[in-house]
C-alpha positions as CSV (number, residue, x, y, z in Angstrom):
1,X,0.0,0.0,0.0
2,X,3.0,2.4,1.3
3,X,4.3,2.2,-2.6
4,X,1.1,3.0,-4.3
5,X,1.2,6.7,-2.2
6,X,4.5,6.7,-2.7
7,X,4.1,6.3,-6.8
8,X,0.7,8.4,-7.1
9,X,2.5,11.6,-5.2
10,X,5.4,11.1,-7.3
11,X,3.9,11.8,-10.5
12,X,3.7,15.5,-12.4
13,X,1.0,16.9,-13.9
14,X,0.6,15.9,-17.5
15,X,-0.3,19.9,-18.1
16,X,-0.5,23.1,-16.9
17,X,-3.1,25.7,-18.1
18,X,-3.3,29.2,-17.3
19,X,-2.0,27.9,-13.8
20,X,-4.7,25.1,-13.4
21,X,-2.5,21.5,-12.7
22,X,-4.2,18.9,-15.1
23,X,-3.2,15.5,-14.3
24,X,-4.9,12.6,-16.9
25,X,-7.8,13.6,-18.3
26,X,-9.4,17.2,-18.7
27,X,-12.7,15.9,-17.4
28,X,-11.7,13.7,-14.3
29,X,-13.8,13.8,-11.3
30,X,-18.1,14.0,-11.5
31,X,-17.6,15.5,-15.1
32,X,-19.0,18.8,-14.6
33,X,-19.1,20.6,-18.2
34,X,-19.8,23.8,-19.0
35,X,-24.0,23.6,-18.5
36,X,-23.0,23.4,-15.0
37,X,-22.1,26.8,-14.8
38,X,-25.3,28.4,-15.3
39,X,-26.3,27.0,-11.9
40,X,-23.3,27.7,-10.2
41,X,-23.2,31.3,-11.5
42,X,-27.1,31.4,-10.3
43,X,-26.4,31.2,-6.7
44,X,-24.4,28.1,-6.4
45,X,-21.1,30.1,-5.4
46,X,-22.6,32.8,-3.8
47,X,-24.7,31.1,-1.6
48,X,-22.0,29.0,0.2
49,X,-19.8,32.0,0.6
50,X,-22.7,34.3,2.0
51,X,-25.0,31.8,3.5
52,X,-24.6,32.2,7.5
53,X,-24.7,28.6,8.6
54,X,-24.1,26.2,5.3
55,X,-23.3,23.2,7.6
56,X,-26.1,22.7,10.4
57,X,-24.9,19.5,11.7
58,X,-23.7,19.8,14.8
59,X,-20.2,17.2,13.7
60,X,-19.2,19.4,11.2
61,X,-19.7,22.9,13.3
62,X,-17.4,20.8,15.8
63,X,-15.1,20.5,13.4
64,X,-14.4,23.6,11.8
65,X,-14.2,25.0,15.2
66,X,-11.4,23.0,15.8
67,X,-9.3,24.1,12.6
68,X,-10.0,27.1,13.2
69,X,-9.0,26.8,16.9
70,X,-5.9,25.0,16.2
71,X,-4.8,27.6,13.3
72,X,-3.6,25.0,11.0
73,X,-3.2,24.6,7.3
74,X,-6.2,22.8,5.6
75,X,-6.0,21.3,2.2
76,X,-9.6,20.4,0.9
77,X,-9.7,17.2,-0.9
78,X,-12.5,16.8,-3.8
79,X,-14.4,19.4,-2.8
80,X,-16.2,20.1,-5.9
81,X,-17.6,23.5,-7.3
82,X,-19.3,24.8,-3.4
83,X,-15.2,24.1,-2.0
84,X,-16.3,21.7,0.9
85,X,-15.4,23.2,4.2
86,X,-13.2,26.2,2.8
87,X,-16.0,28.9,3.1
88,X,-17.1,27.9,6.4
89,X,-13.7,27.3,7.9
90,X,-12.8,31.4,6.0
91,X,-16.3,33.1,7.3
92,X,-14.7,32.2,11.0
93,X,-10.9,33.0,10.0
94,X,-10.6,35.1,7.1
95,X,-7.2,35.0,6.6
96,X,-7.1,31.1,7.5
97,X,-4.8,29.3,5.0
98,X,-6.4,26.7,2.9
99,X,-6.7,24.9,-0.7
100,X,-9.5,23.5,-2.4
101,X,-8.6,20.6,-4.7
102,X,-10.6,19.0,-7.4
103,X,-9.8,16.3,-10.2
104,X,-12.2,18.5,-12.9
105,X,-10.6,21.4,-14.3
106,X,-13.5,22.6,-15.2
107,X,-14.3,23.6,-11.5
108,X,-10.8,24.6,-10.4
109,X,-10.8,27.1,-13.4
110,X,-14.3,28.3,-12.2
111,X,-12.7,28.7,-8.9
112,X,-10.1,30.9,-10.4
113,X,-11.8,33.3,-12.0
């Protein structure tokens, strides 16, 4: 198992694009495409960034109390186009250092812009 982590972090992306990483294919992940955008643009984006509360369980409050608390770096893993935990963990600690990954371009380009 240890050489299957070892080989996947070893590898390089097979592009870069206007400084979006692109390893494999273009589409990886839940194959967003552009139609996609239209919803995200209509509130999708917005709303988790504004929204006051976006996670109401109780677990995940918990949680980003805790990174927040300990003041750590968080990387985001597969977080998709509403960035998981990032805008929560930011509305607490503005200036919180953190990274939202993604295998779809598409979104990370998105989240770009």
């Amino acid at each position: 198992m240890n050489e299957f982590f070892e080989n996947l972090f070893l590898s390089e992306p097979a592009k870069k694009e206007n400084g979006v990483y692109l390893f494999d294919s273009d589409m990886d992940g839940d194959c967003f495409d552009e139609s996609d955008k239209e919803i995200w643009y209509a509130g999708c984006f917005q709303h988790r960034l504004m929204e006051p509360s976006p996670l109401n369980n109780e677990a995940s409050k918990r949680l980003i109390e805790k990174i927040v608390e300990h003041d750590m770096p968080v990387i985001d893993v597969a977080c998709g186009p509403g960035m998981g935990l990032i805008p929560s963990i930011k509305r607490l600690s503005p200036h919180h250092l953190c990274m939202a990954t993604d295998a779809n371009s598409l979104v990370i380009r998105e989240w770009k812009k």
